[in-house]
C-alpha positions in Angstrom: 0.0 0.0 0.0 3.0 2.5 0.8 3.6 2.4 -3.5 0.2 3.3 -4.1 -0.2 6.3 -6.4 -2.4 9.0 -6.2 -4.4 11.0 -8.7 -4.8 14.6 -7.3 -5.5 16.1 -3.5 -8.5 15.8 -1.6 -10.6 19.2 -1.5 -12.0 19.0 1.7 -11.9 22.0 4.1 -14.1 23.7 7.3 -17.3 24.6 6.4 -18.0 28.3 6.6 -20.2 29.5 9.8 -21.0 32.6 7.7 -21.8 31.9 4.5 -23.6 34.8 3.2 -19.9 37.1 3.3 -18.4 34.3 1.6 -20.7 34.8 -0.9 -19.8 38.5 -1.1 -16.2 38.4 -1.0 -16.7 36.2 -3.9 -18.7 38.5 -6.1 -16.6 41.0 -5.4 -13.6 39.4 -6.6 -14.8 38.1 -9.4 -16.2 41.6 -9.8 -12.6 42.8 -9.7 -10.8 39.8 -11.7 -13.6 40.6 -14.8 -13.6 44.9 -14.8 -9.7 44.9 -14.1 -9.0 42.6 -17.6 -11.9 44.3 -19.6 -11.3 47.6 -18.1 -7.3 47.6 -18.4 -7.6 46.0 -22.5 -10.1 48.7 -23.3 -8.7 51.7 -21.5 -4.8 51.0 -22.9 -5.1 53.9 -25.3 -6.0 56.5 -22.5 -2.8 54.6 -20.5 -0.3 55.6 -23.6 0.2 59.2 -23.2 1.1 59.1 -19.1 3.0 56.9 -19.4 5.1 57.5 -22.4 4.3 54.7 -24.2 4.6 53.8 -28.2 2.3 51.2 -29.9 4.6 48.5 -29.5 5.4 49.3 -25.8 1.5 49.5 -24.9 1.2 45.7 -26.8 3.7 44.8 -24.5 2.0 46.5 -21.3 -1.0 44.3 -22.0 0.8 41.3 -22.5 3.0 41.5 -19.0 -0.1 42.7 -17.4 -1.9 39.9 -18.3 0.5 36.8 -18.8 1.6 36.3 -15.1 -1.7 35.3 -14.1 -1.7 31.7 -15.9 2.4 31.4 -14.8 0.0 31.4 -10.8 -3.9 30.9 -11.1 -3.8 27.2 -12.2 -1.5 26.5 -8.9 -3.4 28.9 -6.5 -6.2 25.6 -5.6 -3.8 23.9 -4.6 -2.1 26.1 -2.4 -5.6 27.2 -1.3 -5.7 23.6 -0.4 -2.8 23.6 1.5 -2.7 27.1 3.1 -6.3 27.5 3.7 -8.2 30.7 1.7 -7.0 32.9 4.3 -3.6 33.0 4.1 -3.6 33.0 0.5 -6.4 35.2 -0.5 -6.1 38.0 2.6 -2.1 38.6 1.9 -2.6 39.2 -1.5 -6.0 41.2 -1.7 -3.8 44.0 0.4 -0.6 43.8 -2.2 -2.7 43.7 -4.7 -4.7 46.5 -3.6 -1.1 48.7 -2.5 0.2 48.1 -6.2 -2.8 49.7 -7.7 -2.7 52.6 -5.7 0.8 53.5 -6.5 0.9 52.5 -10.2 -0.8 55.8 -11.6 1.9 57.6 -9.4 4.8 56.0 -11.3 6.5 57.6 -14.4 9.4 55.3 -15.2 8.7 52.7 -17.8 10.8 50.4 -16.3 8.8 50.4 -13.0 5.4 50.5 -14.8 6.3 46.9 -16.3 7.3 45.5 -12.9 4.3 46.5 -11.1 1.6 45.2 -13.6 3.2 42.0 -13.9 3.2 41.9 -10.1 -0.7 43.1 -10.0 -0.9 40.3 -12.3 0.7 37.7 -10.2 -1.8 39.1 -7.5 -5.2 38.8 -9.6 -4.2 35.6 -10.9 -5.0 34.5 -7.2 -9.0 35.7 -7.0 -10.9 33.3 -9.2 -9.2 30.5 -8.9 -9.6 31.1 -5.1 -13.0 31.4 -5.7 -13.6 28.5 -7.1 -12.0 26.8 -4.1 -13.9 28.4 -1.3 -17.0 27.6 -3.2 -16.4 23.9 -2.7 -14.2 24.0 0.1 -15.8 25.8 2.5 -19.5 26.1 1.3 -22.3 24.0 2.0 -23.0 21.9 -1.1 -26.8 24.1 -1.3 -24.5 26.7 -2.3 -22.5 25.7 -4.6 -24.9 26.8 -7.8 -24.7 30.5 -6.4 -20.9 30.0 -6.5 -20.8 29.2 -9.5 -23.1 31.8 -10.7 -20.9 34.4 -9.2 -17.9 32.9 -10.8 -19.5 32.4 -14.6 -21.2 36.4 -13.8 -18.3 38.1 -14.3 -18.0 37.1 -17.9 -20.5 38.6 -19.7 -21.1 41.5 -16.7 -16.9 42.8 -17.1 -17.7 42.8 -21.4 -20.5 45.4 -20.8 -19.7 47.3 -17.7 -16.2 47.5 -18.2 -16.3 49.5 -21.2 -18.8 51.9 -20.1 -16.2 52.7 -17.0 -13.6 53.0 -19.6 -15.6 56.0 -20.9 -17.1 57.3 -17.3 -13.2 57.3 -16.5 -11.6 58.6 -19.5 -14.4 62.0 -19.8 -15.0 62.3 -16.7 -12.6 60.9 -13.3 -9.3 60.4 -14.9 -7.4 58.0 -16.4 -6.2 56.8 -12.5 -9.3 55.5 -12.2 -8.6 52.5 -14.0 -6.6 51.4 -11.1 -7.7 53.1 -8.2 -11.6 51.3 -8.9 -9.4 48.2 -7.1 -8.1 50.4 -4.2 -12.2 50.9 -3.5 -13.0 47.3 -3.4 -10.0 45.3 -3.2 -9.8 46.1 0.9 -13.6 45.0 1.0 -12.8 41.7 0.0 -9.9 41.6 2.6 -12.1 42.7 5.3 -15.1 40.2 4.6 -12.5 37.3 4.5 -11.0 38.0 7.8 -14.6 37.7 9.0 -16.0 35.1 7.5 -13.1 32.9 5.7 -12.8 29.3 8.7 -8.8 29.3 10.3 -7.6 26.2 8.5 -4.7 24.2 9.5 -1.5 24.0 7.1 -1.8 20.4 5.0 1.9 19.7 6.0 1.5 16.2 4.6 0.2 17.5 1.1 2.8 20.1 1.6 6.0 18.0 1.8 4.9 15.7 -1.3 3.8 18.7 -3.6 4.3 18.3 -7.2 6.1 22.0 -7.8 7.6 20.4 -11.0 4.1 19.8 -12.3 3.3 23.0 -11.5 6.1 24.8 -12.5 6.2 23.5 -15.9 2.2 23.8 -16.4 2.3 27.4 -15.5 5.3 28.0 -17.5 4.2 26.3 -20.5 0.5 28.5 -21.0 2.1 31.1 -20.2 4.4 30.7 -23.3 1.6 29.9 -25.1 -0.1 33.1 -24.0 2.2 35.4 -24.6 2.6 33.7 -28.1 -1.4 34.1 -28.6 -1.5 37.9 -27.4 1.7 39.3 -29.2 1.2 36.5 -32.9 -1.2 38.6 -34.8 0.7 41.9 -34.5 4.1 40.2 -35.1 2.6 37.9 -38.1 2.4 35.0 -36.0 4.8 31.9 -38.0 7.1 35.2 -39.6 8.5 36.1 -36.1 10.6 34.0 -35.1 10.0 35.1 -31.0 6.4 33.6 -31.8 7.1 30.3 -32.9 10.2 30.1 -30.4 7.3 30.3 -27.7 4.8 27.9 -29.4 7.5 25.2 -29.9 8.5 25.8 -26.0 4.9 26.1 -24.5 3.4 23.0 -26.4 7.1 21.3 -25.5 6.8 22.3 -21.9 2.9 21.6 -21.9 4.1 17.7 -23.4 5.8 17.2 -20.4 3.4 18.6 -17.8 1.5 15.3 -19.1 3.9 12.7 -18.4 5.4 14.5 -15.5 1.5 13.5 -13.8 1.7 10.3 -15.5 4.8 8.8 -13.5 5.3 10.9 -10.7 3.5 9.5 -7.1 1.8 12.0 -5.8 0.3 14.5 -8.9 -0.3 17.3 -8.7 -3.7 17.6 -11.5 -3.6 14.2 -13.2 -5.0 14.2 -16.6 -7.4 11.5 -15.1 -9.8 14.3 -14.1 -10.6 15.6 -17.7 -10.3 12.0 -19.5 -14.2 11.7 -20.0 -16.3 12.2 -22.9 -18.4 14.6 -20.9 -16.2 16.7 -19.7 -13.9 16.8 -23.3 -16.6 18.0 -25.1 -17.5 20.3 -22.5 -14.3 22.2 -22.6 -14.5 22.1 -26.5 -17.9 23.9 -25.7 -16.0 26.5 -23.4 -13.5 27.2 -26.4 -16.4 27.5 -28.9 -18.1 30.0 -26.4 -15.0 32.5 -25.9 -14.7 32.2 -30.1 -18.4 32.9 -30.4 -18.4 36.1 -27.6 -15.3 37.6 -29.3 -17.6 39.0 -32.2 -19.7 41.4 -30.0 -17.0 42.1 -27.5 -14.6 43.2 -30.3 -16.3 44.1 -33.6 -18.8 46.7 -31.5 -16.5 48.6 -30.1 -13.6 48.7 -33.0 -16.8 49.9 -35.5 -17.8 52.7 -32.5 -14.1 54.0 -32.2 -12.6 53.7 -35.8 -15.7 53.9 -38.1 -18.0 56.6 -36.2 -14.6 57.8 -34.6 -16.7 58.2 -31.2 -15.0 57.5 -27.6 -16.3 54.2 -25.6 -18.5 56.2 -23.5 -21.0 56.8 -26.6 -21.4 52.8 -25.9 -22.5 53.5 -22.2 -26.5 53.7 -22.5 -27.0 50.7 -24.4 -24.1 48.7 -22.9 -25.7 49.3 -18.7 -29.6 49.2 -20.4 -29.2 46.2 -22.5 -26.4 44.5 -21.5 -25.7 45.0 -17.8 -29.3 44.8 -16.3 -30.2 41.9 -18.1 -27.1 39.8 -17.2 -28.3 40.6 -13.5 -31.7 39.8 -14.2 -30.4 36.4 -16.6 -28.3 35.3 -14.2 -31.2 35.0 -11.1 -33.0 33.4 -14.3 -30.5 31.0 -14.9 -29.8 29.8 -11.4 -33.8 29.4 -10.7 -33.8 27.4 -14.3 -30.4 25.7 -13.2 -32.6 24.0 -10.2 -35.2 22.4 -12.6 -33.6 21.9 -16.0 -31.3 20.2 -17.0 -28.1 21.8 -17.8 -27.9 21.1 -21.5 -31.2 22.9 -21.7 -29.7 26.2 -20.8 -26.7 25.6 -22.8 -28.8 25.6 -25.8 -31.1 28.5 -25.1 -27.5 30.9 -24.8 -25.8 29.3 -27.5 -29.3 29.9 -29.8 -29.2 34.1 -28.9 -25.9 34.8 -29.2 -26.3 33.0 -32.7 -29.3 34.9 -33.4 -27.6 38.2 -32.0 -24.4 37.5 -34.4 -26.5 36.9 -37.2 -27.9 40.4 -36.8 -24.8 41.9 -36.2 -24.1 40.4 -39.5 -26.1 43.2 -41.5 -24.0 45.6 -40.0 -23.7 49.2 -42.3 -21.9 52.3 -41.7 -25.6 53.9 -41.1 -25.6 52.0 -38.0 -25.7 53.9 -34.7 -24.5 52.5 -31.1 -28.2 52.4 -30.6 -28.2 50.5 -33.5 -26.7 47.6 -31.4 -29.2 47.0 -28.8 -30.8 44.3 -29.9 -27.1 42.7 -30.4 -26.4 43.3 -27.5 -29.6 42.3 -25.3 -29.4 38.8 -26.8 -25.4 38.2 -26.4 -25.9 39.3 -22.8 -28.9 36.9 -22.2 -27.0 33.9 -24.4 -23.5 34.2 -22.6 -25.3 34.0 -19.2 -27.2 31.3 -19.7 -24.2 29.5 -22.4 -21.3 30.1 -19.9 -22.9 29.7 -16.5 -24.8 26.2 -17.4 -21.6 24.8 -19.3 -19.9 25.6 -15.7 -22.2 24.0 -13.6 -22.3 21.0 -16.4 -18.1 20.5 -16.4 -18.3 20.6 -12.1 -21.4 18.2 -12.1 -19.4 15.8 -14.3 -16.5 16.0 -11.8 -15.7 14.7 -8.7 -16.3 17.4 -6.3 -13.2 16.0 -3.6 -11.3 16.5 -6.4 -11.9 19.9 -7.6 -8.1 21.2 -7.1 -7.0 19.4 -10.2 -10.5 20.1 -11.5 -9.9 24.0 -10.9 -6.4 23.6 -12.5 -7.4 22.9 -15.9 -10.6 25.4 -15.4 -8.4 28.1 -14.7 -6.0 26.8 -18.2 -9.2 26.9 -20.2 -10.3 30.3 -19.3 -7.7 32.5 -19.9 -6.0 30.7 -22.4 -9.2 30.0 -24.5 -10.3 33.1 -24.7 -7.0 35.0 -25.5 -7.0 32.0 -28.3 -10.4 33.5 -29.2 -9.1 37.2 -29.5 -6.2 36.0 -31.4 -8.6 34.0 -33.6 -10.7 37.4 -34.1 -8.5 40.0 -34.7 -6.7 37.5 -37.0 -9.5 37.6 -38.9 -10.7 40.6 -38.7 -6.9 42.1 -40.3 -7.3 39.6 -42.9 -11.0 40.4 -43.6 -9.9 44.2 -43.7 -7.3 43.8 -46.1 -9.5 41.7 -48.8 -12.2 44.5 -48.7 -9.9 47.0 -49.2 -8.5 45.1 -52.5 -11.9 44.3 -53.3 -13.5 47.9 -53.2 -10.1 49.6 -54.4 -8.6 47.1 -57.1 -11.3 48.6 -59.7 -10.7 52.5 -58.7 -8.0 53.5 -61.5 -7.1 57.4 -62.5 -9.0 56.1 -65.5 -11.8 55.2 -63.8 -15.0 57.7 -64.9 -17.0 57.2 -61.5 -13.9 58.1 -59.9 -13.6 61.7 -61.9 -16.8 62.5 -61.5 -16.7 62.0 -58.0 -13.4 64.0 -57.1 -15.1 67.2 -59.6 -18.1 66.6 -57.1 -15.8 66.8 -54.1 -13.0 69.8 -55.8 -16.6 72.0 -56.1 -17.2 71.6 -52.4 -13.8 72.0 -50.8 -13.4 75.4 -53.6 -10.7 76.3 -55.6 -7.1 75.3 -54.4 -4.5 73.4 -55.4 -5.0 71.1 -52.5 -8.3 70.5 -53.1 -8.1 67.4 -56.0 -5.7 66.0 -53.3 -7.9 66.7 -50.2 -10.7 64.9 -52.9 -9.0 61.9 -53.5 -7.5 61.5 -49.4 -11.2 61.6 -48.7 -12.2 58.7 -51.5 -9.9 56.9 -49.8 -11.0 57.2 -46.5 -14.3 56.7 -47.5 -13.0 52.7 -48.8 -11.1 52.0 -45.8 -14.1 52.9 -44.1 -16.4 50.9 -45.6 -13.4 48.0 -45.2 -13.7 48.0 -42.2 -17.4 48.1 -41.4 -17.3 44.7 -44.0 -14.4 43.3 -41.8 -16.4 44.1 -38.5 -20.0 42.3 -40.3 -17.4 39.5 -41.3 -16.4 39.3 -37.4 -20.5 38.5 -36.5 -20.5 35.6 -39.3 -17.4 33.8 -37.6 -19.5 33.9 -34.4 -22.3 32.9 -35.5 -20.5 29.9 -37.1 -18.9 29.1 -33.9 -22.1 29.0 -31.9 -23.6 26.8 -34.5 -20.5 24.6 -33.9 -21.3 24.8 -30.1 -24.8 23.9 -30.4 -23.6 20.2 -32.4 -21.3 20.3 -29.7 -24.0 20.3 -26.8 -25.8 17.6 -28.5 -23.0 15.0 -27.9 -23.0 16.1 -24.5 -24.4 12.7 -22.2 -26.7 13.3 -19.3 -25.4 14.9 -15.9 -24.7 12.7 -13.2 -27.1 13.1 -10.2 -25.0 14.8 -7.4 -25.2 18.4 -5.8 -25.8 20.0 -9.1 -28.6 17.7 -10.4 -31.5 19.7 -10.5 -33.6 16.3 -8.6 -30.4 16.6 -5.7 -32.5 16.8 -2.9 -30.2 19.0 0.0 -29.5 17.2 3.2 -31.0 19.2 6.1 -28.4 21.9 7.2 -27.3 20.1 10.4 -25.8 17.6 8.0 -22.0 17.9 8.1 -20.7 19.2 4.7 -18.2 16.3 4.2 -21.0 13.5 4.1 -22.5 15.7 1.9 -19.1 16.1 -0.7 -19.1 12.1 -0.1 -22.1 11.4 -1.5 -21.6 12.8 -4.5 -19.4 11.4 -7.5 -18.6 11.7 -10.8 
């Protein structure tokens, strides 16, 4: 029995005597985790002028304030595991909170890189954490509000981030983009040291951890990441940086494998994700970022470069039809989430955010950001319902005393997948660009007769000059880049609608869940049942 291998830690912990601040420290990081990302991608413009940056510095910015947090979140359940939420979360909600206070204060580039890839390290921590302390340390009744907080931030950060983006950039100050943490952070500090059960150190789990597994996990998205994030503005294959790190990360990634394959005690062993179920259902997770990136990108790129307007113009319909009614779908999807089956509600989000693509589809330059509301009011209701019942499907489907390797390849899937999907998009979207501009230019010659009559039409208007037949054909060809680009964005709401087509045959492969905790027939124990007899009677 001593040569006995494992296949992942036990997830057990105290149950929390408070469960209602749990709850809140959760939304609230997963509040933070989902505005800071959206908030910090959308807002890099406004960041370029304090702090001296060029276009290829900014790229970077994003990059190393985004990359360190797959190099940490797919390790933090375990340490969470092993540490207890409290000494893990508490410690690095105040850093974290510290870093984003001084970051708007600092004018060296050199520092500016250090600290976001530090604040990176730090919010690389919160969701996975969440994840942990919803299982850990909840009562199993509620999990499915976990998880609703978890899956919330998704579509909630894609609306309400962009319309802070604009409240900050007209009206509070750049700053704001950072000091919006300083606010909350601390809150989430404060309701942990309340709420969040003392938890003894797992000194056994401890001395046999498997830091090679994780080391070389972490090291190997992270690669990959960087790759994804920095390959369509470097011509992904043409540079050789980007291939150096796709070679490395899928080399590194390789070995993560049979590192958990041979060593005793694994840290995430593959054996977790090795089911049809739960396959497909991360396929499903990759063909939901791919299918989201349509709104989240091609909305704002047409508001900023076609109708040249600044993100706030988004704000009305973005809060009216895209942050209430994730609120309102959410509540929706968790009462639904009780009596349906999961699949169900999979369908339902994956059918509007088709329908909402396929709208977006007809997409002219006479559009408006009005124009977008019904867009956006049916990718909001679909992403809820799409990402939050895919969740609760992968978790059913796993072994809940085993959901630190579980939350390990979560974590992997999430960020990776969708900076996959934004790679995917903007791919296409440069690609798209460019054959619309060949298309619509390719037949406009000096000979051409439409053109002459067009630049007399335009030379009467701007009056006499010697500029003028220059100023008439710079605005010709404006006026085809333009209308490139509002073809490229359409073109970015037909991939989507594709890939939600793709997800929908996707869900239909999908077997039935497994009764447990999340089966909508689970019948709760009464509430002086312990937790752990609970977590024992379900399985996978």
């Amino acid at each position: 029995m001593g040569s006995r291998r494992d296949f992942g830690p036990l997830s057990k912990g105290i149950e929390a005597t408070q469960p209602l601040l749990i709850v809140a420290a959760l939304l609230l990081a997963s509040f933070v985790v989902g505005l800071d990302t959206r908030v910090f991608s959308v807002g890099l413009n406004d960041l370029r002028g304090p702090f001296g940056l060029s276009v290829d510095e900014a790229s970077w910015l994003n990059t190393i304030a985004n990359a360190p947090q797959i190099l940490i979140s797919a390790a933090v359940a375990w340490l969470a595991t092993v540490f207890g939420v409290r000494r893990v979360m508490i410690p690095s909600t105040l850093v974290y909170t510290g870093i984003s206070l001084i970051i708007p204060l600092v004018h060296t580039s050199e520092a500016v890189l250090l600290l976001h890839a530090c604040r990176a390290l730090l919010l690389g921590v919160f969701l996975p954490a969440t994840i942990m302390v919803t299982f850990r340390n909840l009562e199993s009744r509620y999990w499915i509000i976990g998880i609703a907080i978890y899956t919330l931030r998704v579509p909630l950060s894609q609306y309400l981030g962009l319309a802070l983006v604009g409240v900050y950039g007209d009206h509070l100050g750049w700053q704001w983009l950072y000091w919006q943490d300083v606010v909350i952070a601390p809150v989430i500090a404060l309701l942990l040291i309340i709420a969040a059960p003392h938890e003894q150190v797992n000194r056994g789990l401890l001395a046999r951890a498997d830091w090679g597994g994780m080391l070389l996990l972490g090291s190997g998205m992270t690669m990959l990441y960087i790759a994804l994030d920095q390959g369509n503005r470097l011509d992904w294959l043409q540079s050789g940086a980007i291939t150096s790190l796709l070679i490395s990360g899928i080399f590194l990634l390789i070995a993560f494998l049979i590192n958990e394959g041979l060593v005793r005690h694994p840290w995430a062993h593959a054996s977790v994700i090795l089911s049809r179920n739960i396959g497909i259902g991360y396929a499903v997770i990759i063909a939901f970022a791919l299918s989201t990136a349509g709104t989240s990108i091609s909305i704002p790129a047409y508001v900023q470069n076609v109708l040249g307007l600044r993100p706030i113009s988004l704000c009305g319909v973005y809060v009216l039809c895209g942050v209430l009614p994730v609120i309102t779908a959410t509540v929706l999807a968790t009462r639904l989430q009780r009596r349906l089956d999961p699949r169900i509600c999979i369908i339902i989000g994956f059918f509007a955010m088709a329908l909402a693509a396929l709208i977006g589809s007809r997409l002219t330059s006479s559009w408006s950001p009005w124009s977008f509301a019904p867009v956006v009011l049916l990718a909001s209701v679909g992403q809820t319902f799409a990402f939050f019942a895919t969740v609760v499907y992968l978790i059913a489907n796993s072994d809940p005393n085993r959901s630190t390797a579980v939350s390990a390849y979560i974590q992997v899937i999430r960020i990776v997948g969708v900076e996959f999907a934004g790679s995917v998009m903007n791919t296409w979207l440069r690609h798209r660009e460019q054959f619309h501009s060949n298309s619509l230019g390719s037949p406009i010659t000096s000979s051409s007769q439409g053109l002459d009559t067009h630049v007399s039409v335009l030379v009467s208007v701007f009056g006499p000059s010697s500029q003028s037949k220059m100023s008439a054909l710079t605005h010709v060809g404006n006026a085809v880049r333009t209308q490139a680009n509002v073809l490229s964005y359409a073109d970015g709401f037909v991939i989507s609608f594709w890939f939600a087509v793709v997800a929908l045959f996707l869900v239909a492969c999908l077997g039935r869940t497994p009764y447990g905790p999340l089966h909508p027939k689970f019948k709760h124990a009464p509430k002086s049942t312990s937790a752990s007899s609970e977590r024992n009677g379900a399985s996978a």
